[in-house]
C-alpha positions as CSV (number, residue, x, y, z in Angstrom):
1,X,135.5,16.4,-110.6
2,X,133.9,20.3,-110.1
3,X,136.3,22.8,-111.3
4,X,137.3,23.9,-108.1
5,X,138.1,20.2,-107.2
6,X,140.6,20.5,-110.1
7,X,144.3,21.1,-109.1
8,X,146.2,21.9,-111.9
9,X,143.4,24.7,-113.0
10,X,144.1,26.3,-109.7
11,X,147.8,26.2,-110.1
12,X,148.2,27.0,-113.7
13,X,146.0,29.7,-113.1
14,X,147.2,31.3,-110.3
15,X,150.8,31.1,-112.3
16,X,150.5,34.7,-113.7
17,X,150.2,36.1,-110.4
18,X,153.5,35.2,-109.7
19,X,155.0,37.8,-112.5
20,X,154.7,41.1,-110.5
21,X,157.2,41.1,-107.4
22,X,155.8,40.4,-104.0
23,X,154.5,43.3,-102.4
24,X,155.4,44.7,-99.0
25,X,153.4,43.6,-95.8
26,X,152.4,45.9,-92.9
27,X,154.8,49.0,-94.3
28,X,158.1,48.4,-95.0
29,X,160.0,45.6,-94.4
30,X,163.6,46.3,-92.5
31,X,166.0,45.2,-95.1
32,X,168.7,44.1,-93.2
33,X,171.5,42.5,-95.6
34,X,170.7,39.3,-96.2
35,X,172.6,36.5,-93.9
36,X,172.4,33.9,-96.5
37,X,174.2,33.1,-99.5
38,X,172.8,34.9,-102.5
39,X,172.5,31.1,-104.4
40,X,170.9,29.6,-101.7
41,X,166.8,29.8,-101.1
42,X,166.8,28.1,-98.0
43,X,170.0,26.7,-95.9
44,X,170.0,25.1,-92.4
45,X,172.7,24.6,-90.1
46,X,172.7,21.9,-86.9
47,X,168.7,22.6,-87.1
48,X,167.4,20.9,-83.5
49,X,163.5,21.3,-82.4
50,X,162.6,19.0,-79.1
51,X,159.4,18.3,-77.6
52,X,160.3,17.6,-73.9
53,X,162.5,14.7,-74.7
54,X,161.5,13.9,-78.0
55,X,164.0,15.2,-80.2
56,X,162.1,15.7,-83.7
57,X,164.2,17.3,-85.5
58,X,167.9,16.4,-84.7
59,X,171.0,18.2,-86.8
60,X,169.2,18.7,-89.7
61,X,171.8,20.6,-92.6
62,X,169.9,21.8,-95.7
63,X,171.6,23.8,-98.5
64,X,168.3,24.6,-101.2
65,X,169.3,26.1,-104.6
66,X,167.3,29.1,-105.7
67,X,164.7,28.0,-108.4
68,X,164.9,24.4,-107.5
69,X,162.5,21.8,-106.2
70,X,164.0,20.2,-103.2
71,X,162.4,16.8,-102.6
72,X,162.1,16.3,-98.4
73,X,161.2,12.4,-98.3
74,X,160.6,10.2,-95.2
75,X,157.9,8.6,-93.7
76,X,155.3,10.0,-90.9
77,X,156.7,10.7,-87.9
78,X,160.3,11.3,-89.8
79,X,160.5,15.3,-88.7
80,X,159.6,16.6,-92.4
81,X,156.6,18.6,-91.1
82,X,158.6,19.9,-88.1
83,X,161.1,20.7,-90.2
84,X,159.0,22.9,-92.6
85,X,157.1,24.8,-89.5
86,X,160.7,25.8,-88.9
87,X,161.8,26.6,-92.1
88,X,158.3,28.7,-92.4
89,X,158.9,30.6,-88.8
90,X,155.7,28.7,-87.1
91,X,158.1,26.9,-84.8
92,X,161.4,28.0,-83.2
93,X,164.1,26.3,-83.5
94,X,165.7,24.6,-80.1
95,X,168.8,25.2,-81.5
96,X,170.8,25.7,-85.3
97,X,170.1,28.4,-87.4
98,X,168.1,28.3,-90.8
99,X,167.8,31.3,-93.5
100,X,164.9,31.3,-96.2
101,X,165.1,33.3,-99.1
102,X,168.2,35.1,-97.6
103,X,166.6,36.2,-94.2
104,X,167.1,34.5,-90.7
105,X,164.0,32.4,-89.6
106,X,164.5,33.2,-85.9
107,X,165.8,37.2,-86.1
108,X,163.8,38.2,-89.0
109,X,160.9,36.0,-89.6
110,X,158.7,39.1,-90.9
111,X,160.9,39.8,-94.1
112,X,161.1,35.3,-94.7
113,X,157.2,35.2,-94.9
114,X,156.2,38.2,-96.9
115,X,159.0,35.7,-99.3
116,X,157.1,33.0,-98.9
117,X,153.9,30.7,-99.7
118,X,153.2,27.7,-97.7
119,X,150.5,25.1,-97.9
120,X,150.6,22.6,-94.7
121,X,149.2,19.3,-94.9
122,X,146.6,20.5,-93.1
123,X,144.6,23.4,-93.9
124,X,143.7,26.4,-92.0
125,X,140.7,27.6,-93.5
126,X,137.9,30.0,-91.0
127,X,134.5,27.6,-92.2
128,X,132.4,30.6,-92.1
129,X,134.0,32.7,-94.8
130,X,133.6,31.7,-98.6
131,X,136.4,31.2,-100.7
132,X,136.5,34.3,-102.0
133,X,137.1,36.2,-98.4
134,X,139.4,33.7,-98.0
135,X,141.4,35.0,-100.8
136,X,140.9,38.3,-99.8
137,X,142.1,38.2,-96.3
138,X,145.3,36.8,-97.9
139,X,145.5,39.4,-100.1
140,X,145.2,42.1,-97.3
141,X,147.3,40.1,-95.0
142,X,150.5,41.0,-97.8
143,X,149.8,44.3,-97.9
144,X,148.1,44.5,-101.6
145,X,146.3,47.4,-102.3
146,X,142.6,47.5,-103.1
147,X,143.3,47.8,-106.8
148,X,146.0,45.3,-106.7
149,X,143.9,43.0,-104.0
150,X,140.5,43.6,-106.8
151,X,142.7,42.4,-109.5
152,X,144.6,38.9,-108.1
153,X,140.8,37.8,-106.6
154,X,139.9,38.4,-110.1
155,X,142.6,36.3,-112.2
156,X,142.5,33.7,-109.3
157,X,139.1,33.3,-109.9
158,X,138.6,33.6,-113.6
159,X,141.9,31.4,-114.5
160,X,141.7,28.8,-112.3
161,X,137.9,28.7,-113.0
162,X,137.0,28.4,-109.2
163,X,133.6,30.6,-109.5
164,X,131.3,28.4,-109.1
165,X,132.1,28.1,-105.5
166,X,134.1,31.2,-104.7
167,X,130.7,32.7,-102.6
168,X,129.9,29.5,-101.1
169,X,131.2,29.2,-97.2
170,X,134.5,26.8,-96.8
171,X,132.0,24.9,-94.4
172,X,130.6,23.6,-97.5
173,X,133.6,22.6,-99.4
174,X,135.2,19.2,-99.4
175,X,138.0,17.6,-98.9
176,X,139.7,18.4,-101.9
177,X,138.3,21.9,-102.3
178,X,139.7,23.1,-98.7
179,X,143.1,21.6,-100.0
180,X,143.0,23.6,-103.6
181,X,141.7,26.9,-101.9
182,X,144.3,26.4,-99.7
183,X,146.8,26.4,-103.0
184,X,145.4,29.2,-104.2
185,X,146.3,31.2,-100.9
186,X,149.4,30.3,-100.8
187,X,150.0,31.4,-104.1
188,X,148.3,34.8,-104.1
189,X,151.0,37.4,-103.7
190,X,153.7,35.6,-106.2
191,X,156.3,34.4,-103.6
192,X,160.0,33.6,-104.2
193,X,159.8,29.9,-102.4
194,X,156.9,27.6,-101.9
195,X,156.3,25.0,-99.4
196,X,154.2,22.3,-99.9
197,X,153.5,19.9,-97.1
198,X,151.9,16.7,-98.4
199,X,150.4,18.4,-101.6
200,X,149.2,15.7,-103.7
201,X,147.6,13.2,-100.2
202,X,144.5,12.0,-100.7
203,X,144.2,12.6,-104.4
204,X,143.7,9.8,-107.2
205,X,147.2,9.3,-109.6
206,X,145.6,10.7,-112.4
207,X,145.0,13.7,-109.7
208,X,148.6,13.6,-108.5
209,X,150.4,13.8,-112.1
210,X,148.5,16.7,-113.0
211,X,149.7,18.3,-110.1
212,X,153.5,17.0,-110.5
213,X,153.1,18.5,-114.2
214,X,151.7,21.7,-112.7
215,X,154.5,22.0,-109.8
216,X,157.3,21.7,-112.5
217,X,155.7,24.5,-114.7
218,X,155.8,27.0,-111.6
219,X,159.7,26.2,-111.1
220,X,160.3,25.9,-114.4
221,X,158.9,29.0,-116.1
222,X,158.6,31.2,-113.5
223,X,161.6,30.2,-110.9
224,X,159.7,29.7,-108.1
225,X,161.7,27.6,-105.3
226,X,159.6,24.8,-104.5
227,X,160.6,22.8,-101.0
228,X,158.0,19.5,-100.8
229,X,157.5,17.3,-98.5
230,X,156.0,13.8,-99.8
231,X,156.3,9.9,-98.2
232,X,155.4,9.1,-102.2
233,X,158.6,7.7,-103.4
234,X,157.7,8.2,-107.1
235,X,156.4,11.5,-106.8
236,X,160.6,12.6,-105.1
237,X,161.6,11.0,-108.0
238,X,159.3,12.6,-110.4
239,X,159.9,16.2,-109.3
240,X,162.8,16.7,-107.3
241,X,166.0,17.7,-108.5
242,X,167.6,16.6,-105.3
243,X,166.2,15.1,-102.2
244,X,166.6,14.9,-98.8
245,X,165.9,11.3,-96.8
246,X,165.4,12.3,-93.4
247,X,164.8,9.4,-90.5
248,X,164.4,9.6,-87.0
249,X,164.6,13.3,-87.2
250,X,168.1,13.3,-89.6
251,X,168.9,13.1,-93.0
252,X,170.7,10.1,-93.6
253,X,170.9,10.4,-97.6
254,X,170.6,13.3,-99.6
255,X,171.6,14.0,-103.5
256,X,170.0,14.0,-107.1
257,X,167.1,11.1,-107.5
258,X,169.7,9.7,-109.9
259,X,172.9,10.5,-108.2
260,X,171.1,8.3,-104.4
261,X,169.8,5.2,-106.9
262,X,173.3,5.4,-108.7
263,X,175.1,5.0,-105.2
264,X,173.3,1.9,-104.6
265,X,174.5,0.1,-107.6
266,X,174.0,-0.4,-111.2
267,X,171.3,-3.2,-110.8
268,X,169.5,-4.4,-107.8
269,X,168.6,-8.2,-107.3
270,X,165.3,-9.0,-104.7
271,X,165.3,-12.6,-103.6
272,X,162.6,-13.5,-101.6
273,X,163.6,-16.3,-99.4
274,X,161.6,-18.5,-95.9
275,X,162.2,-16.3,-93.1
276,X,164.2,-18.7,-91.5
277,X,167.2,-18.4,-94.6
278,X,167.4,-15.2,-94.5
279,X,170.0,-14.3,-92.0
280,X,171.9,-17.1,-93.6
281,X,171.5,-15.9,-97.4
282,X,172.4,-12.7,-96.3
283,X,176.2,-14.2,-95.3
284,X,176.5,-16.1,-98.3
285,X,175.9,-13.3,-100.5
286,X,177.7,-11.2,-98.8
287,X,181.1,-13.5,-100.2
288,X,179.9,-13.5,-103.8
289,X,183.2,-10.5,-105.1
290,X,180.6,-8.9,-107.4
291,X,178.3,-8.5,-104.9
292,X,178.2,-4.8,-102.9
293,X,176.0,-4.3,-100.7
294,X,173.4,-7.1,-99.2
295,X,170.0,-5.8,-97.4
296,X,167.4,-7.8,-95.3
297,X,164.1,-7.6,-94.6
298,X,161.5,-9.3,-93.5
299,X,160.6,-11.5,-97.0
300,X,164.1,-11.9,-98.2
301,X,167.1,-9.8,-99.0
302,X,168.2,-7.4,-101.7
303,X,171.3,-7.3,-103.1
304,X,173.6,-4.2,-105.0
305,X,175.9,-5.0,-107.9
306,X,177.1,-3.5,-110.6
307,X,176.2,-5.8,-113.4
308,X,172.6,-7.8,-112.1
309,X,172.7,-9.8,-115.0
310,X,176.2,-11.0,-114.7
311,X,175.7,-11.9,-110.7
312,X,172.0,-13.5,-110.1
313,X,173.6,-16.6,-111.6
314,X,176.4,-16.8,-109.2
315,X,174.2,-15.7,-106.6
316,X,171.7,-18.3,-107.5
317,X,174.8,-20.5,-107.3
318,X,176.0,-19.7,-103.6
319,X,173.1,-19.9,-102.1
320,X,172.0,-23.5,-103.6
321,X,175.6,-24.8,-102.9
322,X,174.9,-23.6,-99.2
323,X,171.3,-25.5,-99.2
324,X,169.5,-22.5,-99.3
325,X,167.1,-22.1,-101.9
326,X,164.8,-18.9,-103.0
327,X,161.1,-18.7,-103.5
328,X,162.1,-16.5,-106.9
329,X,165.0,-13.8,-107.2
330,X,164.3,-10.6,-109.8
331,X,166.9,-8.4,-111.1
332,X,166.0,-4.3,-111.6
333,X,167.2,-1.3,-111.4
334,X,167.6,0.6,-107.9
335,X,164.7,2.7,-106.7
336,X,164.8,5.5,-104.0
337,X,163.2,2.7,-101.9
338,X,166.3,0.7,-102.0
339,X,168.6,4.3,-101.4
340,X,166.1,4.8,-98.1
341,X,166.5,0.4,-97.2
342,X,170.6,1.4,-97.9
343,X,170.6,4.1,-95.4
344,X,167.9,2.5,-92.7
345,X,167.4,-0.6,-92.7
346,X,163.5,-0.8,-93.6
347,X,162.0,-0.1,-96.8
348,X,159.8,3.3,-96.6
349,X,157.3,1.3,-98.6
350,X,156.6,-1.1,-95.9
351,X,155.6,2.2,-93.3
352,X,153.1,3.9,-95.7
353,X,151.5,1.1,-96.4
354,X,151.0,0.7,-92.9
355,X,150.2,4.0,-92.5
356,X,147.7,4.7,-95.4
357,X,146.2,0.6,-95.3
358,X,146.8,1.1,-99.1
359,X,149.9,-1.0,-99.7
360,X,151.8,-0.9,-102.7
361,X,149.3,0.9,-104.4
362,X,148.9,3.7,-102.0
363,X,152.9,4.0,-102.2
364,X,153.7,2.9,-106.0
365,X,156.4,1.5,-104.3
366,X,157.5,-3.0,-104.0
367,X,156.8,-3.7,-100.6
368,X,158.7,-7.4,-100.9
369,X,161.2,-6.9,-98.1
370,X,159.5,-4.6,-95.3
371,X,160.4,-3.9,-92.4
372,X,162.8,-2.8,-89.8
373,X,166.0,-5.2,-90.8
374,X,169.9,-4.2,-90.1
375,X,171.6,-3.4,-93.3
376,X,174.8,-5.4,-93.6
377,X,176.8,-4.0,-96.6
378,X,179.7,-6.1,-97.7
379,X,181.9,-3.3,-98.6
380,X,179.7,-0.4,-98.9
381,X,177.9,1.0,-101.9
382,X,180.3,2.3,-105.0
């Protein structure tokens, strides 16, 4: 890997630049009083955006503490990019109202993105100018003077160790080098939230958990309000403080990683069953009293319960005495992929892999019951 193929060099280094406060774009600002609570970094409210009759974003309510990372999970097609472009003033809003870093996305867009850095899944890079204009016409796009401009190229370049290719052409670059001078933009002129829109796609998992290390150092010591978007399961509940499970265009879940798994139960059992029993095991199990909550999909069904230990035998029990008998059935703890099976009926696992060809590997997720399959809780999770 070339140094500027190296994500967490370009994000540790460009960390300093975020200690001075965010200059002023274009002349000053209007600073009308900020419309959104003083707490919040980002809040939405009934947020709509349709596309003739496609309605991709449908009531979505946000509520994004300052100096947080807020964990936007669902799978492609969900509304999370729509959502973001939004949030980041690119689209209007068909109706709702959203606030970022205390200003009105729709009445006062100008003061949100002088507050903001964003890096969309896909970049917007002009292939004839090197990196290092690149950086620079960000630089004079927020308003830095030369000085000021002279001396964030310079730490950019010299502590992310990017030189080697800063006067090459972007038409040059790769893959991965677009993607981390795209980082490096975003992050130029220090801003109070940061969007990331797919940040870690495409990289290997070593790749990706230098990244997740680098992501919590930016919040962590320097408070920056991180809002990602991901369809990587592990890397919401890596990060995130809370998260956001959006479907169809709404959120249907949303809480702490631990507070969403905790919901579902204590201890998840997986039994994989003929697709022909599974309908049926889903009844019995549904009249075992420990049980809480019973799931299908399309290689079995996964059950909630407080103690899994305790219940796979009776389970095991029901199902024989009702001549249905499982390939195998596991006990484990609950994962955000059982939260997002809980609140939709398919397992998020099963439409990445799909999506990516990569499986469980692409997704680090169990894709043993995919698939779209009604949820038929027997009392509700605890």
């Amino acid at each position: 890997m070339s140094a500027v193929d190296d994500p967490v060099a370009v994000l540790r280094g460009l960390a300093r630049i975020h200690q001075r406060p965010p200059p002023v774009v274009f002349g000053p600002v209007p600073r009308a009083a900020r419309s959104g609570d003083q707490n919040s970094a980002i809040e939405a409210r009934g947020l709509v955006r349709t596309f003739g009759d496609n309605r991709a974003v449908d009531g979505v309510d946000l509520n994004v503490n300052a100096g947080a990372i807020y964990g936007f999970l669902g799978p492609n097609g969900a509304g999370k990019s729509t959502t973001v472009r939004m949030l980041c003033t690119l689209l209007k809003p068909t109706a709702g109202q959203a606030t970022v870093a205390g200003y009105d996305v729709v009445d006062d867009p100008g003061a949100v993105r002088i507050r903001i850095g964003v890096a969309l899944q896909e970049a917007a890079l002009d292939e004839r100018q090197t990196g290092r204009e690149i950086l620079d016409l960000q630089a004079r796009l927020y308003g830095l003077s030369a000085a000021d401009r002279a001396a964030s190229i310079a730490r950019a370049v010299d502590l992310a160790d990017i030189g080697d290719a800063m006067e090459d052409r972007v038409k040059t670059y790769s893959g991965g080098m677009r993607r981390r001078l795209d980082l490096a933009a975003s992050l130029i002129h220090g801003p109070e939230v940061l969007f990331l829109d797919e940040p870690t796609t495409g990289l290997d998992p070593v790749s990706r958990a230098q990244v997740w290390d680098e992501v919590r150092r930016l919040n962590g010591e320097l408070g920056v309000t991180v809002f990602l978007t991901t369809q990587y399961l592990e890397e919401a509940d890596a990060l995130a403080d809370r998260v956001a499970i959006i479907d169809g265009g709404r959120i249907v879940e949303e809480g702490s990683p631990t507070e969403l798994k905790r919901a579902v139960g204590a201890d998840v059992i997986v039994v994989d069953l003929p697709s022909e029993a599974i309908a049926p095991a889903a009844a019995v199990a549904g009249t075992v009293p420990e049980v809480d909550a019973v799931t299908q999909g399309r290689r079995g069904i996964t059950i909630a319960t407080a103690d899994g230990a305790a219940t796979v035998g009776t389970v095991a029990v029901a199902l024989s005495s009702a001549g249905l008998h499982p390939q195998s059935l596991t006990v484990r703890t609950p994962s955000l992929d059982d939260v997002f099976l809980l609140a939709t009926g398919y397992r998020m696992s099963a439409v990445d892999s799909t999506a990516t060809g990569g499986g469980a590997a692409a997704t680090g997720a169990d894709p043993q019951h995919a698939g779209r399959a009604p949820a038929s809780p027997r009392s509700g999770p605890p």
